[in-house]
N, C-alpha and C positions, 0 to 999 in steps of 0.2 A: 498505432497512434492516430490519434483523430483531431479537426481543427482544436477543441474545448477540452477533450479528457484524452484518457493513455489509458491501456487495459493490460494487465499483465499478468502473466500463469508463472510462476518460479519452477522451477526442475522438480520433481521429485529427488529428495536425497541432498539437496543444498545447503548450506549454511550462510543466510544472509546476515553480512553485519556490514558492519564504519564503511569497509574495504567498498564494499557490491554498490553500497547507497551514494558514495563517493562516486560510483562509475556511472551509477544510474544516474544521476544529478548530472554528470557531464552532459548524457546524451540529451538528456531533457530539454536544459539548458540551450544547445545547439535546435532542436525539435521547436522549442516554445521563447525565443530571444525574450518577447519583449510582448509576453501576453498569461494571463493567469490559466490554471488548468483543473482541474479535478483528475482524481487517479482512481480508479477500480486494481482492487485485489481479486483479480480470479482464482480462489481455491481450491484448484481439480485434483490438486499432489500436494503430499505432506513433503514440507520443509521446515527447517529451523530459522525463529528467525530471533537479531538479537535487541529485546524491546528499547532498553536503548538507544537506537536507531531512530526511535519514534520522536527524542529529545531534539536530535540534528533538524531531522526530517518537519518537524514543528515550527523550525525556524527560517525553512524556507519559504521566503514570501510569496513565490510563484501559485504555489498548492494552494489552492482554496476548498477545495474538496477531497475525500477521503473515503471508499466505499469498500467492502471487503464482502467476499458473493463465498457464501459454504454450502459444501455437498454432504459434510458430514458431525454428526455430535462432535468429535474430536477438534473438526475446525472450527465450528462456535464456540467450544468452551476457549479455545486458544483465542481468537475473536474478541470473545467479550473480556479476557484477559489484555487483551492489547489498549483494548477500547477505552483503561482506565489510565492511559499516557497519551493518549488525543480525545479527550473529550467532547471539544470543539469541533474538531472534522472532521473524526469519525462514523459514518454510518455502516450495517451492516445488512445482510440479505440470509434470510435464512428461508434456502429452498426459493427463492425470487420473491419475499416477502419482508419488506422493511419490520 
């Protein structure tokens, strides 16, 4: 976690849905009271995640930014998959190139 953004690697093997994003929002919340953030998806391990998420996560006002960094074809094609439920603040990295 940094003053502006939050960087985050999910486990290999995970299943993130409602439950995880609920936990994650708590801590953020606590981390970022009363200030906006951008968040980086570090894609180093495959996880599931469920797009869904992306509805809730939409509606929090905090986020104003949205970045997702891939290591592999599988994780862009999932990527640009996700990318069509955040439009707006999603960007992505493919190999550290927008």
């Amino acid at each position: 976690m940094y003053d502006d953004f939050v960087i985050s690697s999910i486990k290999d093997g995970i299943t993130f849905d409602v439950e995880e994003l609920n936990w994650f929002v708590m801590i953020l919340d606590k981390y970022y009271p009363n200030k906006k953030f951008g968040y980086i998806s570090n894609r180093i391990y495959d996880y599931s995640l469920n797009p869904t998420t992306y509805f809730t996560s939409a509606m929090y006002e905090k986020l104003n930014a949205m970045a997702i960094v891939c290591y592999s074809e599988p994780a862009i094609k999932t990527a640009l998959f996700e990318k069509t439920f955040l439009k707006s603040l999603l960007k992505f990295s493919r190999n550290g190139r927008s």
